[in-house]
MARPA-151610 format. One record per residue (C-alpha): residue number from 1; x, y, z. Coordinates in steps of 0.02 Angstrom, whole numbers, plus 50000, padded with zeros to 5 digits. Layout:
# residues N
+-----+-------+-------+-------+
: num :    c1 :    c2 :    c3 :
+-----+-------+-------+-------+
: NUM :     X :     Y :     Z :
...
+-----+-------+-------+-------+
# end
This chain:
# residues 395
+-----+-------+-------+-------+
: num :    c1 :    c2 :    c3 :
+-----+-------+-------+-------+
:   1 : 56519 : 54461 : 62594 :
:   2 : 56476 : 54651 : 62509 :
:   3 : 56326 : 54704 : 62489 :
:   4 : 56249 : 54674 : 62319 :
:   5 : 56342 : 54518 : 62284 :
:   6 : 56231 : 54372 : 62192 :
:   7 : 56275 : 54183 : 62187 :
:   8 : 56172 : 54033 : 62153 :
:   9 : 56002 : 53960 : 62257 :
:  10 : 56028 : 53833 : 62386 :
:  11 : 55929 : 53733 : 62518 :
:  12 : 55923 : 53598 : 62576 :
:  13 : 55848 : 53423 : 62528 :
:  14 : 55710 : 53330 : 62657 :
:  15 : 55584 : 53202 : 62587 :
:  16 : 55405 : 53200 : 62643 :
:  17 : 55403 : 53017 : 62700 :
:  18 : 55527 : 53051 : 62849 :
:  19 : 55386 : 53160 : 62934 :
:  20 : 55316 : 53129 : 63080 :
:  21 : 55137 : 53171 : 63182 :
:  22 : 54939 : 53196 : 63119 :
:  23 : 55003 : 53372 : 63103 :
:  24 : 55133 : 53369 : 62964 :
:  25 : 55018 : 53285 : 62839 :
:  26 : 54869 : 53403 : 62873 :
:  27 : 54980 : 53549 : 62853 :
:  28 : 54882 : 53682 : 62715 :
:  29 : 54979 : 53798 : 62603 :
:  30 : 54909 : 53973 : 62556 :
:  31 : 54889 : 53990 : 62369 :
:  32 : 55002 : 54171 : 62352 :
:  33 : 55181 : 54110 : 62449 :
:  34 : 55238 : 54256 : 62546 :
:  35 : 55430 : 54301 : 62604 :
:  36 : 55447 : 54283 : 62811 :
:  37 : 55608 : 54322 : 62898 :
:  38 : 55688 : 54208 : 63005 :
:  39 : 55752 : 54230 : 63182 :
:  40 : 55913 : 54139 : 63133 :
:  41 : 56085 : 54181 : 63228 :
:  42 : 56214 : 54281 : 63166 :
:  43 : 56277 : 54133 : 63073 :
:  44 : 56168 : 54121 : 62953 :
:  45 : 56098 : 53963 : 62885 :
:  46 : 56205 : 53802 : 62823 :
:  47 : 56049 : 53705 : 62794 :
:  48 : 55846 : 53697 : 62788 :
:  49 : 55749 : 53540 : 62816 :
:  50 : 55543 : 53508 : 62853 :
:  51 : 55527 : 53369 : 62980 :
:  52 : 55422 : 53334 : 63127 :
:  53 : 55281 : 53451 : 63076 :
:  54 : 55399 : 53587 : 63077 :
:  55 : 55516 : 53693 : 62958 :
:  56 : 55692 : 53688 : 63018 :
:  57 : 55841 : 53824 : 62987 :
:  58 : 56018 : 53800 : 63067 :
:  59 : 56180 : 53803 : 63069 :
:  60 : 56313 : 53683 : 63120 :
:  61 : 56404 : 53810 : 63204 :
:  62 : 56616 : 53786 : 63245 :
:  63 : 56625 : 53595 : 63279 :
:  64 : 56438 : 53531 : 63216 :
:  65 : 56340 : 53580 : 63367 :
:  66 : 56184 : 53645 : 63251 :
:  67 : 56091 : 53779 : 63311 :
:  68 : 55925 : 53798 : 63253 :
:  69 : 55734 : 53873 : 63240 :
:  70 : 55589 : 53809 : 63172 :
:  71 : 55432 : 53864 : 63148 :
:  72 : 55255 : 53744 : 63114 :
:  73 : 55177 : 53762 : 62951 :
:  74 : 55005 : 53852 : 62963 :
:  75 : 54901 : 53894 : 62809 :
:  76 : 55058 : 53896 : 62720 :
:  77 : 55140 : 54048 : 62845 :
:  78 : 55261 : 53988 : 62981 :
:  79 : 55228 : 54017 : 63156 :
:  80 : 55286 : 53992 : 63345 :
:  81 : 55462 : 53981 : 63312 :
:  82 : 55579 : 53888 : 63441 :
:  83 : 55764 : 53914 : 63449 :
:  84 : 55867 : 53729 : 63498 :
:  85 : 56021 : 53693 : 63502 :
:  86 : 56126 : 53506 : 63474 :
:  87 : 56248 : 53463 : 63632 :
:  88 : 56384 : 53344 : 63554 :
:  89 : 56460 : 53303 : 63743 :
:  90 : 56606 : 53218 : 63713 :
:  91 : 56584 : 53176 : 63513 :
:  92 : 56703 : 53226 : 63397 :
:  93 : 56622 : 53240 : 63216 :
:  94 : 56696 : 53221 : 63067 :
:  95 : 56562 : 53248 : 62944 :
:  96 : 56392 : 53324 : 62962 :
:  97 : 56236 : 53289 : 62886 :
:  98 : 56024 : 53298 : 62881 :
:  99 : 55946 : 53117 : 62869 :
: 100 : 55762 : 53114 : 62871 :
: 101 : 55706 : 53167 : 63046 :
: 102 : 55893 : 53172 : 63117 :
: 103 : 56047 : 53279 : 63133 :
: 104 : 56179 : 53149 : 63103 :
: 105 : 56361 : 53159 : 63163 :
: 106 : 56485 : 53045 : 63089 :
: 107 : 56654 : 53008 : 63148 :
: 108 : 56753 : 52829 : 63121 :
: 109 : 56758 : 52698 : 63248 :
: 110 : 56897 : 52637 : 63370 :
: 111 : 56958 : 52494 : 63255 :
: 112 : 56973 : 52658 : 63108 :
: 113 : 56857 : 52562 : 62986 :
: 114 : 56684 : 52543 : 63064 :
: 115 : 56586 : 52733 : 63035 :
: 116 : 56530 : 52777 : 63216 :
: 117 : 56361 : 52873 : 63176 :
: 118 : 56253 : 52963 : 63281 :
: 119 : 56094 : 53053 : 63248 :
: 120 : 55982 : 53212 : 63376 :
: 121 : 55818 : 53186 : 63313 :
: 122 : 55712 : 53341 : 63275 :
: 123 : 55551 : 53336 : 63372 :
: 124 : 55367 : 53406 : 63329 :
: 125 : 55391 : 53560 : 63488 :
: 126 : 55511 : 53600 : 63402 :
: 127 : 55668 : 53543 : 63528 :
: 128 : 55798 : 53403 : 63476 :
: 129 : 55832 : 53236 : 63577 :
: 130 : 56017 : 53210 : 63641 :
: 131 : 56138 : 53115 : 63537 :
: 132 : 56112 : 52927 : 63499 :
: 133 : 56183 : 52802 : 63394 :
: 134 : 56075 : 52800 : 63224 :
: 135 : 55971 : 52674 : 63224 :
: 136 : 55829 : 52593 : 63074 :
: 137 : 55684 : 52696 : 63010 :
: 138 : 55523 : 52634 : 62905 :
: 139 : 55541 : 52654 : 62732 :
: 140 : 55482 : 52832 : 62691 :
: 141 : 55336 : 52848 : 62557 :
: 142 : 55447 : 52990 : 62463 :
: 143 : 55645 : 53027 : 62493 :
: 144 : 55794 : 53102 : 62406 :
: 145 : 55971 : 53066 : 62403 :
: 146 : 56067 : 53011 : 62568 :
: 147 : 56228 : 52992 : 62617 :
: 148 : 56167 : 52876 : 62758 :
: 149 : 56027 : 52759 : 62742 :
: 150 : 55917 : 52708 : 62871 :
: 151 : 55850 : 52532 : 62828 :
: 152 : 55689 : 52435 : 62970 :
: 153 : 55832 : 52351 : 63051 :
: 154 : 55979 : 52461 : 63053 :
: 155 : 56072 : 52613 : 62963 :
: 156 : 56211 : 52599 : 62863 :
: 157 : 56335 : 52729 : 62783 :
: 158 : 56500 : 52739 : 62636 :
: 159 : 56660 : 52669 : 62727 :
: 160 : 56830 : 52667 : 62659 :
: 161 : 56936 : 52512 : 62664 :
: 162 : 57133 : 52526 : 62678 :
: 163 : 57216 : 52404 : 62577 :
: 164 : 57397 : 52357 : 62568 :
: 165 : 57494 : 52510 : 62629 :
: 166 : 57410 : 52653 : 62529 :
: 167 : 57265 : 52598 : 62426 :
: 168 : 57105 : 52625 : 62476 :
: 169 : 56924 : 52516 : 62425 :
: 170 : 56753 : 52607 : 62427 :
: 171 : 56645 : 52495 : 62539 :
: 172 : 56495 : 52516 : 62643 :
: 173 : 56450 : 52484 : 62828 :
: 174 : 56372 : 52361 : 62887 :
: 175 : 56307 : 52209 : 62824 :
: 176 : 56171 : 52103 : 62937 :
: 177 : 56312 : 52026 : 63031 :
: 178 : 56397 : 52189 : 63053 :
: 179 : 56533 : 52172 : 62941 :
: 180 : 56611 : 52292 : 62821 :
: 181 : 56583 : 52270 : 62632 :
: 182 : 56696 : 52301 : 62491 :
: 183 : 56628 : 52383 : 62357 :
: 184 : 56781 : 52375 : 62232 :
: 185 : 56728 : 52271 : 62117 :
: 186 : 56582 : 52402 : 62052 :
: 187 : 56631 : 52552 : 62107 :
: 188 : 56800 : 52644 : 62078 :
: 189 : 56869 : 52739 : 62265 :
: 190 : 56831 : 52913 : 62256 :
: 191 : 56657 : 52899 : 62171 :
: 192 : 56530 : 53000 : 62220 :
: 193 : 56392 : 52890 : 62286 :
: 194 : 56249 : 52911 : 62389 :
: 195 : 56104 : 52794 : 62438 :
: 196 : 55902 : 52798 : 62408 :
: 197 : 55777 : 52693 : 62489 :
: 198 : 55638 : 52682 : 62390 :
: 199 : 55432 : 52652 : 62478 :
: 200 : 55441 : 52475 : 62456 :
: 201 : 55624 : 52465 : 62573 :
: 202 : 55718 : 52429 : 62435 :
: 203 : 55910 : 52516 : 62441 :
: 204 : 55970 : 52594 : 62276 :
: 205 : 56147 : 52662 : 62251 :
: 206 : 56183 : 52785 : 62124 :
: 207 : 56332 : 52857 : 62073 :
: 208 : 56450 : 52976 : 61926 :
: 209 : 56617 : 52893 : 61886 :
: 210 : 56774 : 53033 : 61920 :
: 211 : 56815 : 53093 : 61748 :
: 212 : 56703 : 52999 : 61665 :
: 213 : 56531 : 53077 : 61614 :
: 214 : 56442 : 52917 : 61665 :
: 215 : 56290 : 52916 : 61794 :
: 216 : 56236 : 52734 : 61851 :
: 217 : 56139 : 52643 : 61984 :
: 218 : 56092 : 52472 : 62047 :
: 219 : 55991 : 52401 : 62198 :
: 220 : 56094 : 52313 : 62345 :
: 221 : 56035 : 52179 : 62432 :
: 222 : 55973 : 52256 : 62629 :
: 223 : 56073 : 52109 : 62718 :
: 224 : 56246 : 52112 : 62624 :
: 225 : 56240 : 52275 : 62542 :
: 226 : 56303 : 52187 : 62395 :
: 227 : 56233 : 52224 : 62205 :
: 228 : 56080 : 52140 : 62161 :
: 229 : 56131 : 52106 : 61960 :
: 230 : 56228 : 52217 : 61868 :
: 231 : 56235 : 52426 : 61883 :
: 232 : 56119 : 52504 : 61752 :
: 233 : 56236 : 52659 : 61651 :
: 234 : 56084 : 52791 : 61615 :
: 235 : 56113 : 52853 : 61446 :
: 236 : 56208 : 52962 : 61352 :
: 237 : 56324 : 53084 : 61444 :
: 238 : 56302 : 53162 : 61596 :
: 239 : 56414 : 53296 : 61677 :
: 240 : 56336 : 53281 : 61861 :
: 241 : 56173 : 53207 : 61953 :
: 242 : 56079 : 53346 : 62036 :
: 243 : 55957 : 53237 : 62126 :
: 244 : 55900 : 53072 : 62162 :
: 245 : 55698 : 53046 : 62188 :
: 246 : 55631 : 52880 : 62271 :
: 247 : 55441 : 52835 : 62295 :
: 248 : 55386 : 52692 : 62202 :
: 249 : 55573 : 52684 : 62094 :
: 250 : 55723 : 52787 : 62120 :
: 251 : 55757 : 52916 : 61998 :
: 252 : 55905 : 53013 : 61932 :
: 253 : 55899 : 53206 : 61907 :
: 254 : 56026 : 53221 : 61784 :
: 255 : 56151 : 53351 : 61679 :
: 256 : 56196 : 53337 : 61516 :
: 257 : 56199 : 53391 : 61357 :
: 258 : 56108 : 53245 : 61251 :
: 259 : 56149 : 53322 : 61081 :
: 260 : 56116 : 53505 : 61103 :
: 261 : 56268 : 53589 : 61148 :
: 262 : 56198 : 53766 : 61151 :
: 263 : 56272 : 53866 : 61315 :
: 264 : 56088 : 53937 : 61333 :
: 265 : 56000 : 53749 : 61316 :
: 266 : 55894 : 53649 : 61449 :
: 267 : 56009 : 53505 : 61512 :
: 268 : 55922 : 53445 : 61653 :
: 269 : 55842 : 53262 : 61635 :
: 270 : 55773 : 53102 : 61723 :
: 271 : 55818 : 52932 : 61708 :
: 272 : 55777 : 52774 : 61807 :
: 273 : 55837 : 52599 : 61780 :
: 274 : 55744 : 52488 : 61650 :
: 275 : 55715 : 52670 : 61541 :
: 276 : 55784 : 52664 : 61357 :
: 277 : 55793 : 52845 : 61352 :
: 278 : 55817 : 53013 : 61465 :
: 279 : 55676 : 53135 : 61490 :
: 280 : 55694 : 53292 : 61484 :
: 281 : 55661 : 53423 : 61630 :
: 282 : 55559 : 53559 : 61539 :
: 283 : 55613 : 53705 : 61670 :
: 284 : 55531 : 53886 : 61615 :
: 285 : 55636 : 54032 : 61510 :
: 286 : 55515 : 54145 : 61499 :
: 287 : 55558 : 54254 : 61635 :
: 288 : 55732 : 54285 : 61552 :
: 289 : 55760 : 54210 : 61379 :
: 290 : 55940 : 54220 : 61427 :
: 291 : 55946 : 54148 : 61571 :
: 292 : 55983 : 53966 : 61595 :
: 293 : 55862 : 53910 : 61761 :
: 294 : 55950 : 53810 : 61893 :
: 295 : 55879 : 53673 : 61945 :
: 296 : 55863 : 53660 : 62155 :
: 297 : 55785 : 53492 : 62206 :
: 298 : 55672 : 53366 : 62145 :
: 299 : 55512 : 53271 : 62231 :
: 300 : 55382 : 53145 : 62196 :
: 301 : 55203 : 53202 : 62252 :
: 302 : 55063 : 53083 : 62223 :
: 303 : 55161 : 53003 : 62066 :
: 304 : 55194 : 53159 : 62008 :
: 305 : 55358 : 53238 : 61991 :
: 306 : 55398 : 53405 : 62056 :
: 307 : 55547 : 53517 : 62025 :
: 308 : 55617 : 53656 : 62082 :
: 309 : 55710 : 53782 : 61995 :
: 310 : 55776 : 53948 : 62001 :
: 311 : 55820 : 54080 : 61869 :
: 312 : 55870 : 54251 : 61858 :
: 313 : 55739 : 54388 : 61792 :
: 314 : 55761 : 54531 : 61683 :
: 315 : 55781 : 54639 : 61827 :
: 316 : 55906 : 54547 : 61897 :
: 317 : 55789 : 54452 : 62027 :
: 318 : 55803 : 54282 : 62055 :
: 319 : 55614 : 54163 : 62020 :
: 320 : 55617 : 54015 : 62117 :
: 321 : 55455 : 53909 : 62069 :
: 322 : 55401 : 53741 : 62076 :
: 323 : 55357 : 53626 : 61883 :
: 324 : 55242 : 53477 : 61896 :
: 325 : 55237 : 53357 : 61754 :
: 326 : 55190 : 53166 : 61757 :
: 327 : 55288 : 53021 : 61853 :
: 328 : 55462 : 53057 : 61757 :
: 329 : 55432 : 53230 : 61737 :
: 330 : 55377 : 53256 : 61562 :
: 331 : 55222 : 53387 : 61513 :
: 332 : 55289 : 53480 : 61652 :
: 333 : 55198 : 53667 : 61683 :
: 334 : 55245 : 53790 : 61826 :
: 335 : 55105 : 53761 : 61958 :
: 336 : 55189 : 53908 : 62084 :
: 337 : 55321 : 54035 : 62097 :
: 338 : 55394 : 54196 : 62189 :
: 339 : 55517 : 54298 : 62176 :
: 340 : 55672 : 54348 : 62292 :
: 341 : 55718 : 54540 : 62254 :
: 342 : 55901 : 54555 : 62214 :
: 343 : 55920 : 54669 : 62372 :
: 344 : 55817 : 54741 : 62518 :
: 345 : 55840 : 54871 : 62637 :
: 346 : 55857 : 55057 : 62604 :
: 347 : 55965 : 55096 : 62447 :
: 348 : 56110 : 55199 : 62516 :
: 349 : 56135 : 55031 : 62618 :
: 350 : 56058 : 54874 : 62534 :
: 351 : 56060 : 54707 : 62606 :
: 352 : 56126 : 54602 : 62445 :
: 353 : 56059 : 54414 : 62430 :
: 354 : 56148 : 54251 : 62411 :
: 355 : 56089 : 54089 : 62478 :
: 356 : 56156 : 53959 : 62571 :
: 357 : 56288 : 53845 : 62475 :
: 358 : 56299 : 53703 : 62598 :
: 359 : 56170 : 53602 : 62612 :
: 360 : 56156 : 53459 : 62740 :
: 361 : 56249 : 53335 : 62648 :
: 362 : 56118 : 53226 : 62575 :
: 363 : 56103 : 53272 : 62382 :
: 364 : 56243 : 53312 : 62246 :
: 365 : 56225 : 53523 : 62288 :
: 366 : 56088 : 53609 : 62253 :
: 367 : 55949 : 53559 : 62372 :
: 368 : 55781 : 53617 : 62429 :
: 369 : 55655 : 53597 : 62575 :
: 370 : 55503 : 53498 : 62516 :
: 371 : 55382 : 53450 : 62643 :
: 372 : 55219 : 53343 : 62639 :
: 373 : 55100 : 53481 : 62510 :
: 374 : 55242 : 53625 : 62508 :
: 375 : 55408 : 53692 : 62457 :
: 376 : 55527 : 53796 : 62583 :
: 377 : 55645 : 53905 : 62475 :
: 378 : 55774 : 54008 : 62611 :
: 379 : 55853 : 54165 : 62552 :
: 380 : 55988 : 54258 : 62654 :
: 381 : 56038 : 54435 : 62629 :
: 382 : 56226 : 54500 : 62694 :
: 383 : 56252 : 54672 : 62713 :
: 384 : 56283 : 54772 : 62857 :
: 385 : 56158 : 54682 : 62950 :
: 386 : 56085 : 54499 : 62879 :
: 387 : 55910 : 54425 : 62844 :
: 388 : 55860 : 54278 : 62801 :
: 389 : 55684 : 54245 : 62720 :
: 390 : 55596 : 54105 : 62699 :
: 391 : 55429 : 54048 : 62603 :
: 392 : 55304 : 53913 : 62555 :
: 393 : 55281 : 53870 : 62399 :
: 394 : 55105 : 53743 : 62343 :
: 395 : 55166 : 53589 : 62289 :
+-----+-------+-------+-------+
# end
């Protein structure tokens, strides 16, 4: 990539309740955030994710053997970094992805239905366990999106169903007797779905229909993973989910127009099941009244809904803050915010920023780090030589 070259913010998504250890939720932030660099690899970073008391940047490297560091989380600076790398042995992945406190490594099964999924779990000193088949998790007290969800008694993931020579059934793996389940009947193949488990254990699926600007969800039933009543449409129109937010509910982050058509307008909102109407996601113009802010990741803290965005400055710099408003996100005001300079370095040789487009595969795209009181925005500069810098942000 040249030097000077700008594209779009992106993390990646980790929800506080999938932390581990006295230490993560006694973690302090410092009230100014402050850029660090990272000791990543010459790869760069694919993903970002706070777990086990500990920020974590990787990679997957050439066949989804991550490589990582992390750093714990001390008066909001990061500190005693530890390099670790994932062994897959023998495992040949097929998809890649971050699931609470796990790496997890997907590939399908001998009978080329049943998902064979593995997890590494990232541990508080900062190394990773070997590779194990995924197993149940306690429901977390605040999680995103997830293309795998880990229920008390098992974890279960998307599957696709052949049927008749070429056609295909979205489904989901596995029931409480182990059995594959067909989704067809709700859900069109080729949807993009992904799963939330909300504090109470309940498991949401949300989803957009292909070409159709339609976002819906409904809550399956933990044992057969079928619907429990009918989908819920949120409404109006919406071009793509950004996010999904579960605590006490699950909630939507959502695109969409909703009447105002303006190129320069704010179309993010929030919807949940049982809601009339769409709230809207108040993110800041002020630092560019032409800019249109980007919208990174969502979290609930305390009740409270927390959003991250990014926008582009007069000078070119990109703001990356943080907006609090109430449990759906309305009255929202920016409670913190820095900004990432549009280059660093000397200028006959700048190191020109872009950040990671990747993600870990657990949200719709644009992701960030949130941990138990914080926010982990990673920026990485290309140039001749590369940099990555990372900060925390006061929830």
């Amino acid at each position: 990539m040249k030097a000077g070259a700008l594209t779009v913010v992106m993390a990646a998504i980790v929800a506080a309740g999938a932390l581990v250890g006295g230490g993560v939720g006694s973690a302090q932030v410092a009230a100014t955030p402050q850029w660090q660099t990272a000791p990543v690899d010459s790869n760069g970073i694919q993903f970002a994710v706070w777990a086990a008391g500990r920020l974590w940047i990787g990679n997957w490297g050439g066949n989804g053997a991550a490589r990582l560091v992390s750093a714990r989380v001390v008066n909001g600076r990061l500190t005693s970094w530890v390099n670790a790398n994932v062994s897959l042995g023998g495992f040949v992945s097929t998809f890649n992805a971050v699931v609470g406190e796990n790496l997890v490594y997907s590939a399908t099964g001998a009978d080329g239905v049943t998902p064979d999924v593995k997890g590494a779990k990232l541990l508080p000193n900062g190394k990773v366990n070997a590779l194990v088949d995924l197993g149940g998790a306690p429901a977390p007290q605040s999680s995103g999106a997830t293309l795998f969800a880990q229920l008390p008694d098992r974890a279960v993931s998307q599957a696709t169903i052949s049927v008749g020579r070429d056609g295909h059934h979205a489904g989901a793996c596995c029931d409480a007797n182990g059995k594959v389940v067909d989704w067809n009947s709700f859900l069109p193949y080729g949807t993009s779905a992904r799963f939330g488990v909300d504090r109470h254990g309940r498991l949401w699926l949300a989803w957009q229909i292909p070409r159709k600007p339609v976002a819906a969800m409904v809550e399956l039933d933990t044992k057969t993973l079928q619907p429990r009543g009918k989908p819920a449409p949120a409404p109006g129109l919406a071009s793509r989910i950004d996010e999904m937010v579960c605590a006490e509910r699950c909630r939507l982050m959502i695109e969409g127009n909703y009447g105002n058509r303006s190129p320069n307008a704010n179309h993010f909102w929030s919807w949940a099941p049982g809601e009339r109407s769409v709230t809207q996601l108040k993110l800041p113009k002020s630092y560019s009244p032409s800019g249109v802010p980007q919208l990174l990741g969502a979290h609930d803290q305390r009740g409270h809904l927390v959003v991250a965005f990014a926008v582009q400055d007069k000078n070119s710099a990109m703001v990356i803050g943080l907006t609090r408003g109430d449990a759906k996100g309305g009255n929202a005001r920016v409670v913190q915010s820095i900004v990432a300079p549009y280059s660093i370095g000397p200028l006959k040789n700048p190191l020109g920023f872009y950040t990671a487009v990747w993600g870990p595969g657990s949200g719709w795209g644009t992701g960030a780090a949130f941990g138990p009181n914080g926010f982990a925005p990673a920026v990485e500069y290309q140039g001749d030589k590369e940099a990555v810098r990372v900060a925390i942000l006061k929830l």
